[in-house]
C-alpha positions as CSV (number, residue, x, y, z in Angstrom):
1,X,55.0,133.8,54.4
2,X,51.5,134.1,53.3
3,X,52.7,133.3,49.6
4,X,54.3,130.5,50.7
5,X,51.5,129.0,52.9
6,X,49.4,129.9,50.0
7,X,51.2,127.1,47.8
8,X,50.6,124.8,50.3
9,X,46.8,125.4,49.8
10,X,47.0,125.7,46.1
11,X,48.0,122.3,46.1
12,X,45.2,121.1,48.7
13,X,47.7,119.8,51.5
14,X,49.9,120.7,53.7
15,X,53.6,119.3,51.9
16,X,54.8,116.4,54.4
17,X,58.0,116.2,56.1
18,X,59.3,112.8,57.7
19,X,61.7,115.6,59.6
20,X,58.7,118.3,60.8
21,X,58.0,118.3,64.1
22,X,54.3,118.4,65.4
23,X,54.6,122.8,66.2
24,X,55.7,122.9,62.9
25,X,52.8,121.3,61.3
26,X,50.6,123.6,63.5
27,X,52.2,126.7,62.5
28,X,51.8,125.5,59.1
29,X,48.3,124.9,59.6
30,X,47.6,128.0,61.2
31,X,49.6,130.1,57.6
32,X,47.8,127.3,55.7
33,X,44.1,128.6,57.1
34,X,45.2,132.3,56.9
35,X,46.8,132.0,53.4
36,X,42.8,130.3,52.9
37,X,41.4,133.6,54.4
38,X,43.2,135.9,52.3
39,X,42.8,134.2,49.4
40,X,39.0,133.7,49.6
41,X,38.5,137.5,50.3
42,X,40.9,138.6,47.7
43,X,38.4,136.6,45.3
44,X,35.8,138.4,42.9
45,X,33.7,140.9,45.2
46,X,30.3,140.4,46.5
47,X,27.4,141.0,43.3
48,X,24.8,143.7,44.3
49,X,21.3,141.5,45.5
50,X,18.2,142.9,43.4
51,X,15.5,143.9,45.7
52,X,12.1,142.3,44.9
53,X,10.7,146.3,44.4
54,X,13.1,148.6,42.1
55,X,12.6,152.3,42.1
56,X,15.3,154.2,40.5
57,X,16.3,155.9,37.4
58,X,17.4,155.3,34.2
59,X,20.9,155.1,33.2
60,X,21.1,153.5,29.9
61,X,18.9,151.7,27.6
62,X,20.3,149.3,24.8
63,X,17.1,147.3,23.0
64,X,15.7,145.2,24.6
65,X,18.0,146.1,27.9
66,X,18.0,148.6,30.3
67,X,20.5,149.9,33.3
68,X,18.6,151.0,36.5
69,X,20.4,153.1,39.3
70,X,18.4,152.6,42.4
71,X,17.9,156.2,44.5
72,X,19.2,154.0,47.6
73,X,22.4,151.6,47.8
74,X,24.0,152.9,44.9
75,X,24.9,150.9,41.9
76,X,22.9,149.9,39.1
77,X,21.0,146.8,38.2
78,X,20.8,145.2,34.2
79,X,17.5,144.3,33.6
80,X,16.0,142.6,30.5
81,X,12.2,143.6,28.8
82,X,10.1,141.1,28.9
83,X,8.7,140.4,25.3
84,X,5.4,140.9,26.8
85,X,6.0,144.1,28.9
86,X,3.6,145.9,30.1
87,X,4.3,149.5,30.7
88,X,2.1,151.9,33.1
89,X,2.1,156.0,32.9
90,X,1.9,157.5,36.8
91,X,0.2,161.1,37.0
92,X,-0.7,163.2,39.4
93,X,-4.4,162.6,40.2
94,X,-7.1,164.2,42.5
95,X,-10.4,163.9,44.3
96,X,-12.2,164.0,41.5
97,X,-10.9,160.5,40.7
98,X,-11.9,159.0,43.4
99,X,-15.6,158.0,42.2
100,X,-18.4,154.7,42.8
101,X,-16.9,152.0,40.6
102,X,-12.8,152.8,40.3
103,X,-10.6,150.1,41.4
104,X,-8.1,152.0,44.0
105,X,-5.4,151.1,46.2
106,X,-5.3,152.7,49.8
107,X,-2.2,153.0,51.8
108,X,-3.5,153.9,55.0
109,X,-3.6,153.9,59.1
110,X,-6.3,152.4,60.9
111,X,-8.1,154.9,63.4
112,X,-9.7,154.3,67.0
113,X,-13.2,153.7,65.2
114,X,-12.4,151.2,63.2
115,X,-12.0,153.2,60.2
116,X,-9.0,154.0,58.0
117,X,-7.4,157.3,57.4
118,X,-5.9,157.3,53.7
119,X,-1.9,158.2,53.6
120,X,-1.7,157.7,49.8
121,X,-4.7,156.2,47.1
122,X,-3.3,154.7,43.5
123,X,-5.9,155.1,41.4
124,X,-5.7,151.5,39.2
125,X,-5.8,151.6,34.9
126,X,-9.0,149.3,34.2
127,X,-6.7,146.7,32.6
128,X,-5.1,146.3,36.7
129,X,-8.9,145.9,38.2
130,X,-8.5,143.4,40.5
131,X,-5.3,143.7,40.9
132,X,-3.8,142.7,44.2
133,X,-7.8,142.7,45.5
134,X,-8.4,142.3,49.5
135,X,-7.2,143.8,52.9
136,X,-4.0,143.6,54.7
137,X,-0.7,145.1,56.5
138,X,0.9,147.6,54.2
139,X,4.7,147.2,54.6
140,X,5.9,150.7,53.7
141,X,4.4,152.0,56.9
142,X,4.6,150.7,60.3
143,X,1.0,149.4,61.4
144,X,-0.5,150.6,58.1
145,X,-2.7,149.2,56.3
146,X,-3.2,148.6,52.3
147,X,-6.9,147.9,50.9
148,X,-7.3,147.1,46.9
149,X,-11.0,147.1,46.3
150,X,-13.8,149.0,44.4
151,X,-14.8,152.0,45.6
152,X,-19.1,151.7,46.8
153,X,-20.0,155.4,47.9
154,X,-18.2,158.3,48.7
155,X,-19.6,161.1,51.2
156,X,-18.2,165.0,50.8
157,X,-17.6,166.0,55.0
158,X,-16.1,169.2,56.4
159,X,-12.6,167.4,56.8
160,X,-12.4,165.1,53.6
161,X,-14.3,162.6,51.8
162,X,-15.4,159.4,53.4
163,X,-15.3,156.3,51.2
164,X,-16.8,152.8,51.5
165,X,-14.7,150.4,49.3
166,X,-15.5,146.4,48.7
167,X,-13.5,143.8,48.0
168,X,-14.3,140.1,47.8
169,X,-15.1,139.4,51.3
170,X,-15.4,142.4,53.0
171,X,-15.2,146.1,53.3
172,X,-13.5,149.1,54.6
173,X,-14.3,153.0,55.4
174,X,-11.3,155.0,54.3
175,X,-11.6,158.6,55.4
176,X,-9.8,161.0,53.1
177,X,-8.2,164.0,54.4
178,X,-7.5,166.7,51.6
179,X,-4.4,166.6,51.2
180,X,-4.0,163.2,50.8
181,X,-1.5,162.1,47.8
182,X,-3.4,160.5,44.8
183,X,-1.7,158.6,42.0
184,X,-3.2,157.4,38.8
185,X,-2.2,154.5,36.8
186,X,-2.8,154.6,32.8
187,X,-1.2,152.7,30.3
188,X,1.9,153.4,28.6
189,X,4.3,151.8,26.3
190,X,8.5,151.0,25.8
191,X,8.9,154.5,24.0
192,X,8.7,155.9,27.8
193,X,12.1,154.1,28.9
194,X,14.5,156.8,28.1
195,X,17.6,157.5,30.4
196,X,16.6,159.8,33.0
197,X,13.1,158.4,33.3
198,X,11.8,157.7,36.7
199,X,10.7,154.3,37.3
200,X,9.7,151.1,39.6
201,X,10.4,148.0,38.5
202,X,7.3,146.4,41.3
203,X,8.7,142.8,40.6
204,X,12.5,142.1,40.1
205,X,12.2,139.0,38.4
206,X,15.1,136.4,38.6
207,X,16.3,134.2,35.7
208,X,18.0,130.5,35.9
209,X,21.2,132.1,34.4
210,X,21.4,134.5,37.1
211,X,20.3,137.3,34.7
212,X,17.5,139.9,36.0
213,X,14.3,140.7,33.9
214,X,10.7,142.7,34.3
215,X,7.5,142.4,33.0
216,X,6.1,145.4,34.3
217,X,7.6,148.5,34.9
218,X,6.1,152.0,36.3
219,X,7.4,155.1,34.5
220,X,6.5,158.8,36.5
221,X,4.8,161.6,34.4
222,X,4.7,165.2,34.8
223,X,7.0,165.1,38.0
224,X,6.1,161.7,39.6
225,X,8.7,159.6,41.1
226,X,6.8,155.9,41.5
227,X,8.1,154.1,44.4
């Protein structure tokens, strides 16, 4: 019956009949509108929506192309290189980083003085100074906070480092607790996008044709696992 109510939709009416009586054409109707139903879920399945961050691994590279599997959701995305690329190496880095005059970025949740206690600090490559500059929510923490800025002074204490950071505008305190997780960003190139590299695309870009492409891409060293 569904077949049957299907040809009727096929051909974008219901067929008429000088003989049908008016429960007919509603019974009609109502296999016309399921036939509709069955036929618009039995078309071709739903495609996989790119999130705007992309952290995941790499499953194949072919030129100028590579195939990411995300760690959450499952599948994987095709995404083109940008001819202009840019590629950054994250390491492990460490206190001894975090000096006057580095460009940083402070995950971090604010504290009853006013201050912020750092969760996780990226240490920038100079060519990203800038980058992102100012003070505002950080999304990957509820009531966090994320400060890109310069770092002022920085004070050695009994339970951490205290830092003064500027940005255009204003200024925060970030207290450091020691064992605070510290990333540096250096530059890198293409040759680092092998399959089974860890990576974050931070900026899924879009294409008119539908097609999905990057111009910057994060690749983990020595154990790191951007995200």
């Amino acid at each position: 019956m569904i077949e049957a109510a299907a040809v009727f939709v096929a051909e974008g009416r219901l067929r008429e009949d000088s003989g049908m009586k008016p429960w007919h054409r509603a019974i009609g109707a109502a296999f016309a509108a399921m036939a509709a139903l069955v036929l618009s879920c039995g078309s071709a399945p739903a495609q996989l929506q790119p999130p705007l961050r992309l952290p995941g691994t790499i499953e194949k590279v072919d030129g100028d192309t590579i195939w990411i599997r995300p760690y959450e959701g499952g599948g994987f995305f095709e995404i083109a290189l940008d001819k202009k690329l840019v590629v950054f190496g994250v390491t492990p880095g460490t206190l001894a980083d975090l000096k006057p005059g580095a460009f940083i970025g402070v995950g971090a949740m604010p504290q009853a003085d006013g201050s912020q206690r750092a969760m996780r600090i990226t240490v920038f490559a100079e060519s990203q100074r800038g980058l992102g500059e100012g003070f505002r929510p950080w999304s990957r923490a509820p009531g966090g906070t994320m400060t890109n800025a310069t770092i002022d002074t920085t004070v050695a204490g009994v339970d951490g480092r205290t830092l003064t950071v500027k940005y255009k505008g204003g200024e925060q305190k970030i207290m450091v607790p020691p064992d605070v997780v510290i990333l540096d960003y250096v530059s890198g190139s293409r040759d680092e996008l092998k399959v089974g590299a860890h990576v974050l695309v931070p900026s899924v870009k879009r294409k008119l044709d539908g097609s999905l492409g990057a111009d910057r891409i994060n690749v983990g060293r020595d154990g790191v696992t951007p995200n």
